[in-house]
C-alpha positions, -999 to 999 in steps of 0.1 A, spaced: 0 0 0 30 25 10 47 12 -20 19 21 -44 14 59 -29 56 63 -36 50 50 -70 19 76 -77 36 102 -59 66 99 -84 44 99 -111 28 130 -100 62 147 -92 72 137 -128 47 152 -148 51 184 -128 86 179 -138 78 173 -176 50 205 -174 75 234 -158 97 221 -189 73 226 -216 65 263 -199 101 268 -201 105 256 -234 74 280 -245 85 312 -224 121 311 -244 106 305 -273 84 336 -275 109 357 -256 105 385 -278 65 381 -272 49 401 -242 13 383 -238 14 343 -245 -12 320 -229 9 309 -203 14 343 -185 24 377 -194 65 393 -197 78 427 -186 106 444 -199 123 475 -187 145 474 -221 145 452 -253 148 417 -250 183 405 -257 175 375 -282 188 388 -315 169 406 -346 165 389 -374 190 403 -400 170 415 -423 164 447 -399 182 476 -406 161 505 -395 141 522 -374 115 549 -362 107 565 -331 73 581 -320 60 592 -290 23 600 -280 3 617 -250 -19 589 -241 -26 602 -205 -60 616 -194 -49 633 -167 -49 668 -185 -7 674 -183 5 680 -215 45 667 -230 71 690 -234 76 678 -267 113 691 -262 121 669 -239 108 636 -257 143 622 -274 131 607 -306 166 607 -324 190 587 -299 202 550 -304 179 530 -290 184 493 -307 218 490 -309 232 483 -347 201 493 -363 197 528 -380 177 555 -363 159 568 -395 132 588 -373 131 626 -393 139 651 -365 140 694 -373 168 713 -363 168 748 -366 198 772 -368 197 810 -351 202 821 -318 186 814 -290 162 847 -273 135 836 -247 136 802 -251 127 803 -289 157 797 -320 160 834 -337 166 842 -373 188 815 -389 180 791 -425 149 775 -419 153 734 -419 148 714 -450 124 682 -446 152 654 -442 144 630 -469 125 599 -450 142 567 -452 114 534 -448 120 519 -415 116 480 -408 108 486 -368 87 512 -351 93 520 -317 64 536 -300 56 550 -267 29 563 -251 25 578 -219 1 577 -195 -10 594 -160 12 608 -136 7 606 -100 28 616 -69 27 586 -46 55 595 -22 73 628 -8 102 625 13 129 648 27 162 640 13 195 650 21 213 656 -12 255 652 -14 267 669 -45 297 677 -48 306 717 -52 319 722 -89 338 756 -77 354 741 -46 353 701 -54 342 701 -17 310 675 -13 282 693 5 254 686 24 213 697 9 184 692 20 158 683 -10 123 664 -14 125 629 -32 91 627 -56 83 593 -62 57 589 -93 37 561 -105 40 575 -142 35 546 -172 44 540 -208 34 514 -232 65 502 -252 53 493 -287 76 473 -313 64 471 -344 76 449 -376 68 469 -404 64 443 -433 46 416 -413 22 447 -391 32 418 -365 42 435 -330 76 420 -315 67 435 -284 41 454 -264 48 459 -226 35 484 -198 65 496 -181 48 504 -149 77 510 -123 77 537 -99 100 566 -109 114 591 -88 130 630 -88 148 646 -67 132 687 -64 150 715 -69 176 692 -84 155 676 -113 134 709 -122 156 736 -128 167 742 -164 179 773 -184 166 789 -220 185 762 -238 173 735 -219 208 725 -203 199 713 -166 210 737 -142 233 735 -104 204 736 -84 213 714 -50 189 720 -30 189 742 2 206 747 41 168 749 52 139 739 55 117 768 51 136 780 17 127 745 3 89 745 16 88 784 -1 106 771 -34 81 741 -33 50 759 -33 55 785 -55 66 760 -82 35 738 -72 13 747 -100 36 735 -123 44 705 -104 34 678 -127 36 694 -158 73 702 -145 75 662 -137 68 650 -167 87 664 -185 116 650 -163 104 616 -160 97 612 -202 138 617 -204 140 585 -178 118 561 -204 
């Protein structure tokens, strides 16, 4: 009788065994799917399994899907960088020649429309709602580009809860590669994050000796808060 509950007990154990092998199997071999009908993957970056060599190129876009009202700073959405490694970025991007008065590119030839190149991919990102879900005092330790001495700030951590759906698409077969809620918390550091000049270079901005001069700087830039937050967090996706 004991011998008989062993023998159904392996049998059990082994086609337990032989099930979390064929998930395996399945997972690795849609690695580069998000959804299958075993369970679904997250990704903070592209999967590592190799392209298929017939991709060359690709586009970038990125779209406002929030509802919550706070617009993108469209200056701030990086379109143009490297973001699959030996593939060409063929996304058009306009840059205009001048000089810079109050923020906006004076005089200077206007851009000709780059000449658009078909892409095989296309990356695309939209962005949801933001929402502050945490607000802490932190001591900030830069250290002092005048005197290299490190030096001590007080600062608020902003923690957000501010998603993006990562889109890749395959062009030729309209067949997605991938398509993934990146949902991780995201977090700033205020005044540090949020202070940026007319050519939208970050500025030194440490934070402060006190408290009161933080809560005043705070408040008056509260208003602007999330649209302010935004446009930080959009460079961290």
């Amino acid at each position: 009788m004991k011998q008989g509950h062993k023998q159904n007990g392996n049998m059990k154990n082994n086609r337990i065994k032989i099930l979390l092998i064929i998930l395996t199997i399945t997972a690795t071999a849609f690695a580069q799917n998000v959804k299958t009908k075993y369970q679904a993957f997250k990704y903070e970056v592209l999967p590592t399994k190799p392209l298929p060599a017939n991709y060359k190129t690709y586009k970038v876009t990125a779209q406002n899907e929030s509802t919550d009202g706070v617009p993108l700073n469209s200056k701030f959405v990086y379109v143009g960088e490297e973001y699959i490694a030996g593939l060409k970025n063929s996304t058009i991007t306009f840059v205009k020649g001048g000089v810079m008065i109050g923020g906006a590119v004076i005089g200077g030839k206007e851009p000709e429309t780059p000449k658009d190149i078909p892409a095989n991919l296309i990356v695309s990102v939209g962005f949801k709602n933001i929402e502050m879900i945490d607000k802490k005092e932190f001591i900030n330790k830069p250290t002092n580009p005048q005197t290299n001495v490190v030096e001590n700030y007080l600062t608020y951590r902003l923690t957000f809860k501010f998603a993006y759906q990562l889109r890749v698409l395959d062009v030729a077969n309209n067949k997605y590669l991938l398509d993934t809620l990146i949902d991780t918390p995201k977090s700033t550091l205020f005044p540090c994050d949020y202070r940026y000049d007319a050519y939208g270079n970050k500025q030194y901005a440490p934070g402060y000796t006190n408290k009161p001069d933080l809560d005043v700087d705070y408040n008056r830039n509260g208003k602007d808060l999330y649209m302010n937050s935004k446009m930080v967090l959009v460079q961290q996706g």
